[in-house]
Kinemage of the C-alpha trace (Angstrom):
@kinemage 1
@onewidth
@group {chain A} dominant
@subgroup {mainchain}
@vectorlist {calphas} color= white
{ca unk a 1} P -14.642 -1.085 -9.453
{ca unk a 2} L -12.716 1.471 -11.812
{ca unk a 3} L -9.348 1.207 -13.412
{ca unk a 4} L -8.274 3.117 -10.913
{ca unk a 5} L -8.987 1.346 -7.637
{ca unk a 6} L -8.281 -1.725 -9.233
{ca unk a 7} L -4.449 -0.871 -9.987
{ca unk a 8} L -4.629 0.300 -6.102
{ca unk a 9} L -5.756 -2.220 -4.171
{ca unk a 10} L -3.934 -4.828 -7.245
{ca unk a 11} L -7.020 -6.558 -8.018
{ca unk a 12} L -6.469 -9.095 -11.338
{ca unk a 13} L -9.756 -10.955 -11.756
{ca unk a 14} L -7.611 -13.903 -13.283
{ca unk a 15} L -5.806 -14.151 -9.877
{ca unk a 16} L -9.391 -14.542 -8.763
{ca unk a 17} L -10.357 -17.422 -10.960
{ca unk a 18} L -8.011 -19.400 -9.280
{ca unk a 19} L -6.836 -18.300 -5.669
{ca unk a 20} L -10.565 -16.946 -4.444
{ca unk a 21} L -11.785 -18.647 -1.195
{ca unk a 22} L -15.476 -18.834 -0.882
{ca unk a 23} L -17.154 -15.769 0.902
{ca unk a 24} L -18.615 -18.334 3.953
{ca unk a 25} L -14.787 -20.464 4.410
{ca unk a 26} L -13.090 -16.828 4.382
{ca unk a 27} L -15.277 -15.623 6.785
{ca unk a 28} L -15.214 -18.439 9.440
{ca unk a 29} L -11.656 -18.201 8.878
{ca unk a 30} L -11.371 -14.205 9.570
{ca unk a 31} L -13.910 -14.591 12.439
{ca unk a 32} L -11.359 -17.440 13.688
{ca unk a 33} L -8.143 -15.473 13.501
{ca unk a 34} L -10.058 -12.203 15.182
{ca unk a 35} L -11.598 -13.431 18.392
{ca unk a 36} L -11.373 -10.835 20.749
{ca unk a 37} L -9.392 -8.336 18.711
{ca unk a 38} L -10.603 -4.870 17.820
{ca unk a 39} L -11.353 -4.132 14.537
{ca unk a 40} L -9.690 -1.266 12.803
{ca unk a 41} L -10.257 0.546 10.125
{ca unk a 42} L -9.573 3.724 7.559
{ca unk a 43} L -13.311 4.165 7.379
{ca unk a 44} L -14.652 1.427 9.675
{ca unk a 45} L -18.299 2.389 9.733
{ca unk a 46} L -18.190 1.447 5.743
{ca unk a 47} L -15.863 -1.764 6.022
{ca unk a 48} L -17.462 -3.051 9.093
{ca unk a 49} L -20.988 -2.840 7.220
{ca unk a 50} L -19.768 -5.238 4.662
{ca unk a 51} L -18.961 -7.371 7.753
{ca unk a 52} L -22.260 -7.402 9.355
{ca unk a 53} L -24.173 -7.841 6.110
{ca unk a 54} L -22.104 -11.045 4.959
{ca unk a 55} L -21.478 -12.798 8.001
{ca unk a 56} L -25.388 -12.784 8.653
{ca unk a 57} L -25.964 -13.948 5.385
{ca unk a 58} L -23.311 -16.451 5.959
{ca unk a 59} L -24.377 -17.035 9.555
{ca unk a 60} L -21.165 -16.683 10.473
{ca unk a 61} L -20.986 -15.126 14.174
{ca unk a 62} L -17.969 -12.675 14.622
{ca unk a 63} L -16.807 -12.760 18.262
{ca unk a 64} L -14.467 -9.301 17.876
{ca unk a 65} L -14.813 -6.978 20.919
{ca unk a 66} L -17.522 -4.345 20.784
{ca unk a 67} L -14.932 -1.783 20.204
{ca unk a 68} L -14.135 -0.192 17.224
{ca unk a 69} L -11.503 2.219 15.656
{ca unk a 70} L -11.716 4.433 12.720
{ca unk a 71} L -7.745 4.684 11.640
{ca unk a 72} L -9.002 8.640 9.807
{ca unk a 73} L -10.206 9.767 13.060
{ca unk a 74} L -7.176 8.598 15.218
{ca unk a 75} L -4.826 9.743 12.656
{ca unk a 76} L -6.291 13.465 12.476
{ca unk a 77} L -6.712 13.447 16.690
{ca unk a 78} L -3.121 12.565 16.833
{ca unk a 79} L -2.059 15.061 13.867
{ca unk a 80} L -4.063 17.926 15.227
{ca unk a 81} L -1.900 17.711 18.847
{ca unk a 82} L 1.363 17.463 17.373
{ca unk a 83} L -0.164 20.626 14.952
{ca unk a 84} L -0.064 19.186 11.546
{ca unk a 85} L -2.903 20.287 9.704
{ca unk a 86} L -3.925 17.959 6.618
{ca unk a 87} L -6.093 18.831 3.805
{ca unk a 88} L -7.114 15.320 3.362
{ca unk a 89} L -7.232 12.355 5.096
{ca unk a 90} L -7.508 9.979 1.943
{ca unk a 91} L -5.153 6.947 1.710
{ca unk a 92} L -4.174 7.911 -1.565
């Protein structure tokens, strides 16, 4: 991860040494809190593959709805009606 996204998204690996949970607990836990919800996302093809890869490894079954929706796309559908025209769609 660069310098960059690190200051971002706040990441301090010695926070990690202490606080992390272990990947199978936080995912039994996520898949707990998220039963039936729809998952959301900036980019959720990308996040959600992270998902799938780790909770099969885990064998941790995630019992969200089928549904899914990409945050970017909504945003720009809902922009593009009320005639705002961005020239990105980053977070940043």
């Amino acid at each position: 991860m660069s310098a960059e996204a690190q200051k971002v998204n706040g990441y301090d690996p010695d926070l990690w040494l202490v606080n992390a949970v272990e990947l199978e607990g936080a995912l039994q836990d996520y898949a707990r809190r998220t039963e039936n919800a729809i998952f959301a996302a900036h980019n959720n093809t990308f996040d959600w593959g992270f998902l799938e890869i780790y909770s099969a490894q885990c064998k941790v079954r995630l019992k969200m709805d089928y549904h899914r929706i990409d945050l970017c796309t909504y945003a720009k559908a809902v922009l593009d009606v009320k005639g705002y025209k961005l020239e990105s769609y980053r977070l940043s």
